[in-house]
Structures are given as structure tokens and as C-alpha cells.
N, C-alpha and C positions, 0 to 999 in steps of 0.2 A: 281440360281434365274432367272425365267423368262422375257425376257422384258417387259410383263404386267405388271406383277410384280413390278419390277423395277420403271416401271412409275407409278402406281398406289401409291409405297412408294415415289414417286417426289413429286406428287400433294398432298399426304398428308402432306410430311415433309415444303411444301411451299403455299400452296393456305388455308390451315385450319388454321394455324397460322394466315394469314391476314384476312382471312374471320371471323377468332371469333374477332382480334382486330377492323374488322371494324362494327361486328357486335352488338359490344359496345358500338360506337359513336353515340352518342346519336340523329345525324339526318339519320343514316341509319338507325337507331333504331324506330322513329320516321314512315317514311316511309315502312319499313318491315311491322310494326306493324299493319300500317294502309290498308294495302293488306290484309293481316290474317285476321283484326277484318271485311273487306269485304267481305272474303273468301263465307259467306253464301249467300248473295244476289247475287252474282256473279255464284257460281252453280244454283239459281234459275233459273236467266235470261238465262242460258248457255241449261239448261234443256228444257226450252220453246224452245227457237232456235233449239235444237235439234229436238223437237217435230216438230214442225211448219214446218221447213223446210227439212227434212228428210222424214216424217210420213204423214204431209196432206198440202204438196206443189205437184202441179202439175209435178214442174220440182225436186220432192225429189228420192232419189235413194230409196228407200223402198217403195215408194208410185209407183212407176214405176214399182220394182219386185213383188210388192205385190198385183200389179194391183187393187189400193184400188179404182180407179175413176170407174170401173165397178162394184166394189163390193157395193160401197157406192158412189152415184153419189154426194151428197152434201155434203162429207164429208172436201172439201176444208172450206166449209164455219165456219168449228173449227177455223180457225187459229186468226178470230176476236177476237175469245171466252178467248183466251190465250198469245197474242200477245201485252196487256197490258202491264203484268205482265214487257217484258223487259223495257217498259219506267219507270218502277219504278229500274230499277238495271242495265242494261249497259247503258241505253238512259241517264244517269244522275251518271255514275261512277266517271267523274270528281267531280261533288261536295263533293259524299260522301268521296273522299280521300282529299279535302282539308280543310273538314271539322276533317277529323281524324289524317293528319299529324299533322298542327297544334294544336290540344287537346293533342296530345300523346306527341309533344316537349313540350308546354306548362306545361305538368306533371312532365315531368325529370328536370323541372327550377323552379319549384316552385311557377306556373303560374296558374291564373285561367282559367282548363281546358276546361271548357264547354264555357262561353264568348269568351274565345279567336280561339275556334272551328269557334262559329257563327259568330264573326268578319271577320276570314277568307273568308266566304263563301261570307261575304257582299262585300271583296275587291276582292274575284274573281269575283263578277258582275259590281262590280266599272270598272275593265278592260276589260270587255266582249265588245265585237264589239256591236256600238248603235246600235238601235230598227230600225227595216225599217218600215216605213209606208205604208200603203195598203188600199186606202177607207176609211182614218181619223182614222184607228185602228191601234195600234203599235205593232209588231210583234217582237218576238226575237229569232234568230235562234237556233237551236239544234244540229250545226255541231261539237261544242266544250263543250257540255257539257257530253258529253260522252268518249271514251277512244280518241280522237283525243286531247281532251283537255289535256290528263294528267299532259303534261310536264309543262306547263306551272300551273297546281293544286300545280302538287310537287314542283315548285320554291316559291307561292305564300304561300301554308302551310307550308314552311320551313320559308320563310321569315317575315311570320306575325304571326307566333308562336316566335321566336327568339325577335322581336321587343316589340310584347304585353307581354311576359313575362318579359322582361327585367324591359319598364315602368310602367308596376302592381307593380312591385317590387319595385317602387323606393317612400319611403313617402312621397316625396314632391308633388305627382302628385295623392296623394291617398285625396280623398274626407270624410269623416268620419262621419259620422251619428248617430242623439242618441240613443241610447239604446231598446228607446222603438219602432224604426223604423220595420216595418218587416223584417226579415232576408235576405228577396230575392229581397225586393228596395233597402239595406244598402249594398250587395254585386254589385246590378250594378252599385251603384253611388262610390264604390270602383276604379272601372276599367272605370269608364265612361274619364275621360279625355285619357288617355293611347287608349281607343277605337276613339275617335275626332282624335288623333293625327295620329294617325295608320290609319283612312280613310280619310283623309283630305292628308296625305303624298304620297298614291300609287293615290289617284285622280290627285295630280300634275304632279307626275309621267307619271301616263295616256295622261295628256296633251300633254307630251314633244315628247311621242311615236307615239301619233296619228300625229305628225305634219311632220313625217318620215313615219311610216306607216296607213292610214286614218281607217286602218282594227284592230290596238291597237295590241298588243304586241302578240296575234296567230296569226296576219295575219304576221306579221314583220318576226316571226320564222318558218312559214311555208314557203316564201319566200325566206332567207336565205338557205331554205334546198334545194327547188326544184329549183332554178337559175343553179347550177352544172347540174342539170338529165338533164335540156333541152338542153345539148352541146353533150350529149351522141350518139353515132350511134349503130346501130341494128347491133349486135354481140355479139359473148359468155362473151366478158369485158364486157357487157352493162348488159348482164343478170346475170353475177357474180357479178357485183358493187351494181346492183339493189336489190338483192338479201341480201349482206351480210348490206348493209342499213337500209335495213328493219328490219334485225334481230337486226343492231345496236341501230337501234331506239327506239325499242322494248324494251332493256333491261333499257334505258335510260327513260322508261314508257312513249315513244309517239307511237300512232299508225302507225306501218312502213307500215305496205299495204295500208290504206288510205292513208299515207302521201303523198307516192309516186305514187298514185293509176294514179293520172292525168296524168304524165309527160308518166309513164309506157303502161296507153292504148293510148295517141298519138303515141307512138313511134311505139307500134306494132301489132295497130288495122290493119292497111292496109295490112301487111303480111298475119294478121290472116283471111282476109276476101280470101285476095287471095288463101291463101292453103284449104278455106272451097270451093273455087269455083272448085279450082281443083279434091276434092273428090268426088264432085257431077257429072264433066263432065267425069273423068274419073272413078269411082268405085273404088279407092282405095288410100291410103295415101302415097306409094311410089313417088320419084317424087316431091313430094310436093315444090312448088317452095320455099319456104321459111321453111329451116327445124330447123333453130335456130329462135324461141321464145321464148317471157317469159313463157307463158303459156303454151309450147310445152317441155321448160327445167326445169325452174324452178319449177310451179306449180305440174308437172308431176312426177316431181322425186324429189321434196324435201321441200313439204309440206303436207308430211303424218302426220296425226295430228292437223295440223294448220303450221303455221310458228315456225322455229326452227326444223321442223319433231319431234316434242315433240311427236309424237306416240312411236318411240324411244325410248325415255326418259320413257315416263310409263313403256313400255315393261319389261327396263333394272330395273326400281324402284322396280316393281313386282317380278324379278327374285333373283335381287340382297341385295335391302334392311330389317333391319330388325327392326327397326326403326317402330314401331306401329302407330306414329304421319304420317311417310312420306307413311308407306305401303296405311295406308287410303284414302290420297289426292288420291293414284295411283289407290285405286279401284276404288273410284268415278268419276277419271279423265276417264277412259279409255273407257267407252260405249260414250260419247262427243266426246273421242278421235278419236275413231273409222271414224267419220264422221268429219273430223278436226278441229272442236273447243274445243278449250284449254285454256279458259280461267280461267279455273282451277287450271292448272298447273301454265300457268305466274303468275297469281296473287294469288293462294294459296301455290305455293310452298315457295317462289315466286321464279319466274327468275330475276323477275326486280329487278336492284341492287344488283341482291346475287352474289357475286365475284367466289363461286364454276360453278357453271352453265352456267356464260355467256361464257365461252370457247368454247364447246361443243354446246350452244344454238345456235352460229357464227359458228361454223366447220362443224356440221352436214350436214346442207342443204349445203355447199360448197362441200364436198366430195361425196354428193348425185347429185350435176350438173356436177360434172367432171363423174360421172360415168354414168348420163344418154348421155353425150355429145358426151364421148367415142363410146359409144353404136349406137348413132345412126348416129352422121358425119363418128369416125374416122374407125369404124369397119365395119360399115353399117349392123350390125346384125339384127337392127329392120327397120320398115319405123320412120320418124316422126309424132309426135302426133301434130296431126290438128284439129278433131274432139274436137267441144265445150262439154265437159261433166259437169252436176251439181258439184258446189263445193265441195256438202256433201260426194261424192263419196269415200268409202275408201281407202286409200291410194294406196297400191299396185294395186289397178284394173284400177287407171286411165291413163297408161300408155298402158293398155290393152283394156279399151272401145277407148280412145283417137286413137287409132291406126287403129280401127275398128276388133277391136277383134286378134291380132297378138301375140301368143303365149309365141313367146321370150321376148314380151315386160312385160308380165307376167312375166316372171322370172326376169327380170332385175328389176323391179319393188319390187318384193320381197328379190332382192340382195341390194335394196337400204331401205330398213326397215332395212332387217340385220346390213349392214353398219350402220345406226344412231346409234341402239342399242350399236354395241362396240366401237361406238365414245363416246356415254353417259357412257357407263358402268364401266370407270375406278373414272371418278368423280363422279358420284353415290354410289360404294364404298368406297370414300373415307371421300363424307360428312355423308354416313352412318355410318360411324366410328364416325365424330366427334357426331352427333346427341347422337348415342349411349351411350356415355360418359354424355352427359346431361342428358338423361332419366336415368342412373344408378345413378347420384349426385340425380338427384331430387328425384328418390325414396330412398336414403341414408338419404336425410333430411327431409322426411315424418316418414320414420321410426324413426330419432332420436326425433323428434315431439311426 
């Protein structure tokens, strides 16, 4: 037996066991569930993003090769036209997940699912940072109602499904109405105290947090996170710390590149402006005074795909799984992927919380810094990437435009896709195993049906 092999029978004999026990509990259940039922507005929004900024952004990699500003001089002016669409589905991803973690606990307890959905949605605005004022009108910001908010979605839909099920359930606090009431006033005056209490409780709550943090309970946990990155110094720890945070925050459903987006461009915007100065005075990237960046290591070599190099992860899904639920995600994932947005894959596969995937979602992009790092400090096979290139850029080429077109960095670049691929490919096989097992139970009990 091979040592693929070999590991591929580890992680099955030990990660699918925990992964199915945990994916019975009924608040990762909750949570899983509520990525899935989002899964569609999420590829909407992810589609437009693709469109928008690949297709008819100025600065899109296809609109640059495709030289679409000379073929259609107005053709930017699309991006109005479609640009919507994402404030209705990532501009506002936090609510719709806590609006569906809580329904979806609420259903496993025996809870009124839809009330205790909209409650939730009321106490995640209960703790939202207050309204600024601007000219006597009250604004409210949109930094947290989209995937920065999550973490804090999924404590509040855990928490206020848990709670309002509880007190729905309990007679003493049920209101009762007669008969001839309409059905849909006699159900809210069911749940009505259990809802009083439930937002009257995280309101006090809010109090005690605002008096610590005046920003309420996102500014408190975004501060907690970024106090650590500001002590960091510019070096490969700083880009590998930075890096495997990101990905941890990630699965923990906060956004890890905004989170850490501030601390990350103070620390190594100055580098970055220095090495652009230097390819302009000199013509070339060798040299470059500053050859470790984030954006020169990390970005470069290990987030093909998006963060986690989840292009990787499709690749390996594509190749290896057989799993007709997961083969799908991976076709629809992979033209997004292409151009590194993935939010697809996190939140339809999902990564967040799935105990198979966060291994490999964390290992990836570490194994993809060590080998861009090697390459270009300890080998000096390539120059460093200093040239700013478009996000959308696919994967392996941006090591290669970054560089100002250097060959080797091309290959290194495609030795670090490879790399993700057979980082992902043992645990892909293996939850393709368990999946499989489910789709054969499930068509065993359609057929005895």
C-alpha cells in the first residue's frame, strides 16, 4: 500500500467519523444548512462579480486581453446595469445567514421556525453599530452586513434560535387566543412574550458591550483580532501568520482578508510602493528592494482561486469526486474560480465549519508560500513579484505578469496549483467516500418508498 494510500485510509478512518458525528449536531447542522439554503444567491452575486470585474472593469484581466475598451468604448458603463444584483446577495449575506441559522435550529427544537428567523434578524440590528448622522439624516453602515459580519450572524443565529425555541416552548409564557382569532395573529401572540424577552435581553447585553467597545460587539471582535497583526514585523512569519489567519477566519465564517486587510496594507504598502519604484527606474524586477511581501508571496502563490487556493480544491473535486451533489458545486465553481472568487465553494460546499476541508483549506496556501519563498529568496530562480496586477488574474499567471513576464515564474506558479491539488486530493477522496454512502442510503430509501 502506498503512502497515499495509507493517508488517504487515515483521514477516512478518522476525520469522516467526526465529521458525520458532528455533522448531526444539531448547531453545525443549523449552520451547514444555512450556507446550502444560500448556496443560490451566493453564485448569483459571485456571477455578477465575475462579470463586472473581469469582463467590463477597466482594470479586468479579459477586458485588458480582449481589448474590449477599444472595441466597445462604453462598454464600462454595464457594470451599473448589474452591479445591484450583489447588494441584494453578498452586500447583505450576513442577514440572510442569520436569519436561516436561527429558523433551521429553531426547526430541530421544535421551535417556531419563521418568527424566530425574524427575531434573529431584529437582534442582529439591535447590536449593529448605531446610525451616524450626516445633515439631520441617519445613516447606517454596510461594513458588517455582508460576509465581514458573519461571525458574529452565526453566534447571534445560534444564540437566539437556542433561546426562542426554548421559550416558545415553555406554556407558561405562551399567550393563547380564541378560536375564532385568525391563525397568523393567534401564532404571533403565541411567541410574542419569548420575542419581548429575547430582544429586550441582547439589548441589555448591547449595553454592557458598548461601554467596552462604543463600536458594539463587531467592533469589540475585530479589535481583539487585529491588536496581535499590529506587533508583527515584514517577514516570511508575518506573511505566513497573515496568511494561515485569514484562512482561519475563514472557516470560522469571518472574512479573513478584510479582517486583516488594514493591519496587512500598513505593514506593507511602503515595501510595495518601493519595489514599484524600483521597476520603473530600473526596467526590471530583479533587485527589488523588498522581495518578501504579502502580495509579492502570499497573493502570488497562494491564492489561486480565492483564499485557501480553492482552484485546487475544484480541480482535485473534478478529477477525483463522484458524488453528483459535490461534482456540481465543482462545475459551477470553477469559471469564478478561475478568476479567484470562491464563494461558491466556501459557502456551497461549504468549507466553513466542515471538519473534512479546513485541513487542507489551512495547508494549501502554507505549502504554496513555502514554495513561492523558496523560489524566489532561497534559490533565486525567479526575480520577485512587485508589479501590482488585477485580482481577477488567474492563478498561475500572476506570478508571471507580477514578475513582468519571467518564465520560471510561470512554471513555479503552475507547480503551485499542482501542489494545492494533491494537498486537497486526499481529503476530497475521502469525503467523496462518505458522501457516496449517503447518495446510495438515500436512493435505497426512495426505492423502498
Amino acid at each position: 500500500m502506498s503512502f497515499m494510500e495509507k493517508f488517504q485510509n487515515s483521514i477516512e478512518k478518522v476525520l469522516v467519523p467526526i465529521a458525520s458525528k458532528l455533522n448531526a449536531q444539531r448547531h453545525i447542522c443549523a449552520v451547514r444548512d444555512a450556507f446550502i439554503l444560500s448556496f443560490p444567491l451566493t453564485m448569483a452575486g459571485s456571477l455578477i462579480v465575475l462579470l463586472n470585474n473581469v469582463f467590463l472593469s477597466a482594470d479586468g484581466f479579459m477586458f485588458k486581453i480582449l481589448q474590449f475598451g477599444k472595441l466597445f468604448p462604453d462598454i464600462v458603463k454595464l457594470q451599473s446595469v448589474f452591479a445591484p444584483v450583489v447588494k441584494g446577495s453578498a452586500d447583505i449575506f450576513a442577514i440572510l445567514i442569520v436569519f436561516l441559522i436561527a429558523r433551521n435550529l429553531a426547526k430541530s427544537l421544535n421551535g417556531d421556525d419563521l418568527l424566530t428567523g425574524l427575531t434573529a434578524v431584529s437582534v442582529y440590528f439591535i447590536i449593529y453599530p448605531d446610525y451616524f448622522n450626516n445633515e439631520g439624516i441617519n445613516y447606517i453602515t454596510t461594513k458588517y452586513t455582508g460576509a465581514q459580519g458573519l461571525f458574529v450572524a452565526i453566534l447571534v443565529g445560534l444564540l437566539v434560535g437556542e433561546i426562542m425555541s426554548r421559550l416558545s416552548n415553555s406554556s407558561k409564557l405562551e399567550i393563547k387566543m380564541p378560536e375564532q382569532v385568525p391563525p397568523a395573529v393567534a401564532r404571533s401572540f403565541k411567541v410574542l412574550l419569548p420575542i419581548i424577552i429575547t430582544t429586550i435581553l441582547f439589548s441589555v447585553v448591547n449595553y454592557f458591550v458598548k461601554m467596552v467597545a462604543p463600536g458594539g460587539l463587531h467592533e469589540l471582535i475585530y479589535n481583539i483580532i487585529q491588536t496581535p497583526l499590529t506587533k508583527m514585523s515584514q517577514s516570511i512569519f508575518s506573511v505566513v501568520i497573515l496568511s494561515l489567519l485569514s484562512q482561519s477566519l475563514w472557516v470560522m465564517g469571518i472574512h479573513g482578508p478584510n479582517t486583516i486587510a488594514a493591519i496587512r496594507d500598513t505593514m506593507f504598502s511602503e515595501a510595495g510602493n518601493a519595489n514599484l519604484l524600483h521597476v520603473a527606474s530600473q526596467g526590471t524586477a530583479w533587485g527589488a528592494p523588498y522581495p518578501i511581501t504579502y502580495s509579492g508571496i502570499a497573493s502570488a502563490f497562494s491564492e489561486y482561486g480565492g483564499s485557501g487556493c480553492t482552484l485546487g480544491l475544484i480541480i482535485a473535486m473534478l478529477i477525483f469526486c463522484k458524488s453528483k451533489e459535490t461534482k456540481s458545486i465543482a462545475k459551477l465553481s470553477l469559471a469564478p474560480g478561475l478568476f479567484n472568487i470562491n464563494e461558491m465553494v466556501i459557502f456551497g460546499l461549504p468549507i466553513v465549519l466542515n471538519p473534512i476541508y479546513i485541513i487542507p483549506f489551512i495547508l494549501a496556501p502554507f505549502v504554496n508560500i513555502i514554495i513561492g519563498y523558496v523560489a524566489v529568496i532561497v534559490l533565486e530562480i525567479m526575480p520577485p513579484v512587485v508589479i501590482g496586477i488585477p485580482w481577477t488574474t488567474p492563478g498561475p499567471l500572476m506570478p508571471f505578469l507580477g514578475t513582468g513576464g519571467n518564465i520560471t515564474a510561470l512554471i513555479v506558479g503552475f507547480i503551485c496549483l499542482a501542489a494545492s491539488v494533491l494537498v486537497y486530493a486526499p481529503f476530497v477522496i475521502a469525503a467523496n467516500k462518505s458522501e457516496m454512502r449517503k447518495e446510495s442510503q438515500n436512493e435505497m430509501k426512495l426505492e423502498e418508498v
